[in-house]
C-alpha positions in Angstrom: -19.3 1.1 -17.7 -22.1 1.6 -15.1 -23.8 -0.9 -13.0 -28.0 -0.7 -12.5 -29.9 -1.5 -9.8 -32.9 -3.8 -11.4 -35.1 -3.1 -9.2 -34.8 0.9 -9.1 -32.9 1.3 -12.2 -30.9 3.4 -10.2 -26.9 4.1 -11.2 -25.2 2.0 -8.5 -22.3 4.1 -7.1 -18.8 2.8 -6.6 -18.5 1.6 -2.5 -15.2 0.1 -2.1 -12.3 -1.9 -3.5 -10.0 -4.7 -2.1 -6.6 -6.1 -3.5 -6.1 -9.5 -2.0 -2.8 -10.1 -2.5 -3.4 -13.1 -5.1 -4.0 -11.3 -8.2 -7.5 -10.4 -7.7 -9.5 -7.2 -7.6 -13.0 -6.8 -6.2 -15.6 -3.8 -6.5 -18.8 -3.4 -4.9 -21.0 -1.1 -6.3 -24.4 0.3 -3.8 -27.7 1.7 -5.3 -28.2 4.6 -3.2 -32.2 4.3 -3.7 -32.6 0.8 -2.1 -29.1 -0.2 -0.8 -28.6 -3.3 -2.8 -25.1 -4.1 -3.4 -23.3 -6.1 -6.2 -19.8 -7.2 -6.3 -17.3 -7.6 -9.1 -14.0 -10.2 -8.7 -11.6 -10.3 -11.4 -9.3 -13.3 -11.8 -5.3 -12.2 -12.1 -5.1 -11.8 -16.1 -8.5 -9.6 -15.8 -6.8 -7.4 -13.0 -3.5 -7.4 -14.6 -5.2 -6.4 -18.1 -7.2 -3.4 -16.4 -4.7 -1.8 -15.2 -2.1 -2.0 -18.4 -4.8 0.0 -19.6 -4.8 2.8 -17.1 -8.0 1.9 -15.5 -8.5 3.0 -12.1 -11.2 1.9 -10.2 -13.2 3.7 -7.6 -13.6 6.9 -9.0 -11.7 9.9 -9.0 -10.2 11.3 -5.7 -9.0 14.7 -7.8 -10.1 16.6 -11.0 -9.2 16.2 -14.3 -6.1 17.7 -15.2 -5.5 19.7 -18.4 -3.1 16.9 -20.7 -3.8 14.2 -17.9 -3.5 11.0 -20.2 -0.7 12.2 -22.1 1.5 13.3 -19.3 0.9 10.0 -17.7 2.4 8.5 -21.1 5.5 10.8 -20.8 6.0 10.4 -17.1 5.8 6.7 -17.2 6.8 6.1 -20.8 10.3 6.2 -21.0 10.8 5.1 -24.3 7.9 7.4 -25.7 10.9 10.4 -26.2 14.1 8.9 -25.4 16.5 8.2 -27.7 17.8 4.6 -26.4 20.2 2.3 -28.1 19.7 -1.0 -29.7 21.4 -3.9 -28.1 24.4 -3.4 -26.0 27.2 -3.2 -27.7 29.8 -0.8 -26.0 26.6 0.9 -24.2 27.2 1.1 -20.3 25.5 -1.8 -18.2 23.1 0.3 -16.4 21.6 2.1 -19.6 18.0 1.2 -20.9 18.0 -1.2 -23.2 16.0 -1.0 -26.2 14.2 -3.9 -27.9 13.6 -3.8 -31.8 11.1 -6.0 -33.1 11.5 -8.4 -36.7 9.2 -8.6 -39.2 8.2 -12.2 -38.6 7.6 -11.5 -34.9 6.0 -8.2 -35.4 4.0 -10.2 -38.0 3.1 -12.5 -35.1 2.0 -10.3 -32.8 -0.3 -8.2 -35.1 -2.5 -12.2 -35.4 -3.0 -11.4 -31.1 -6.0 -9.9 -30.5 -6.2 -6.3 -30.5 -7.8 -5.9 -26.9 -4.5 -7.9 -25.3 -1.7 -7.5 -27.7 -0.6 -4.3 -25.9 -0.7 -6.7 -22.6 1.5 -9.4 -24.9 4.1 -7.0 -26.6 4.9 -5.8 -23.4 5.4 -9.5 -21.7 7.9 -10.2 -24.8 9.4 -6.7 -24.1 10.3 -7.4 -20.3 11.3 -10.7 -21.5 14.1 -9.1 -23.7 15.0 -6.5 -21.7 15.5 -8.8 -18.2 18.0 -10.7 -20.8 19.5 -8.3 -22.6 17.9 -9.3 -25.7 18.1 -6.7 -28.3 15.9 -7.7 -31.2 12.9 -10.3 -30.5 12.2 -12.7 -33.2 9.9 -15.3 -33.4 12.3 -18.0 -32.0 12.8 -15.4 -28.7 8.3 -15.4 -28.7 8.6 -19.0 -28.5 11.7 -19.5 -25.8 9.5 -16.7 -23.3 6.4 -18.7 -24.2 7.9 -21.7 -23.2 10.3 -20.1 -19.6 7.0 -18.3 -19.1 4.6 -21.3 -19.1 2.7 -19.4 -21.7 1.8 -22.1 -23.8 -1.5 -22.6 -23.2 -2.3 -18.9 -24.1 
């Protein structure tokens, strides 16, 4: 996405970025013909969205590196090639616990939106794991909606 200046039809470039502290983001963008600015605020589910999706903002502070994106996924995705149990069973305490999904719930999720249902699987995934829940079911979607004050959503 690129911002235009309307009166120069200038690309605006990226100026600066600020993280209040309440869940915000905000981006100005300058046209370097004229100087005009314009700003962008996110609210907290905006911000929060952006960057599940790897999105940084402000540009690039180092080039592109050969497998980038999908070194990122292994260096941060844990799951992506480990071979993690199910439940916990006789599994030590501090090993990663990993959550299966049932039919009905998976079924559930696939009605979210595709643009946010990575956002929601993993809010029911966290939700399991903080618990120790091994399988998440429909019943678990609704007990997090309702500790989580997600009802509404």
């Amino acid at each position: 996405m690129k911002f235009l200046c309307v009166g120069c039809d200038a690309v605006m470039g990226f100026a600066e970025r600020e993280l209040p502290g309440d869940g915000t983001m905000t981006a100005v963008f300058t046209c370097p013909a004229c100087g005009r600015e314009v700003a962008m605020l996110t609210n907290p589910m905006e911000t929060q969205l952006v960057a599940s999706l790897g999105v940084k903002v402000g540009g690039r502070t180092v080039e592109e590196q050969p497998f980038e994106l999908i070194r990122g996924s292994v260096a941060g995705g844990g799951d992506v090639f480990e071979d993690v149990p199910t439940g916990r069973g006789d599994v030590p305490e501090d090993a990663p616990l990993r959550v299966t999904w049932a039919a009905d719930a998976t079924e559930r999720l696939n009605r979210v939106p595709a643009f946010v249902r990575g956002m929601v699987k993993r809010i029911y995934n966290d939700y399991a794991k903080e618990r120790g829940i091994g399988t998440i079911t429909t019943e678990v979607m609704d007990r997090a909606r309702s500790e989580l004050g997600l009802e509404g959503m």
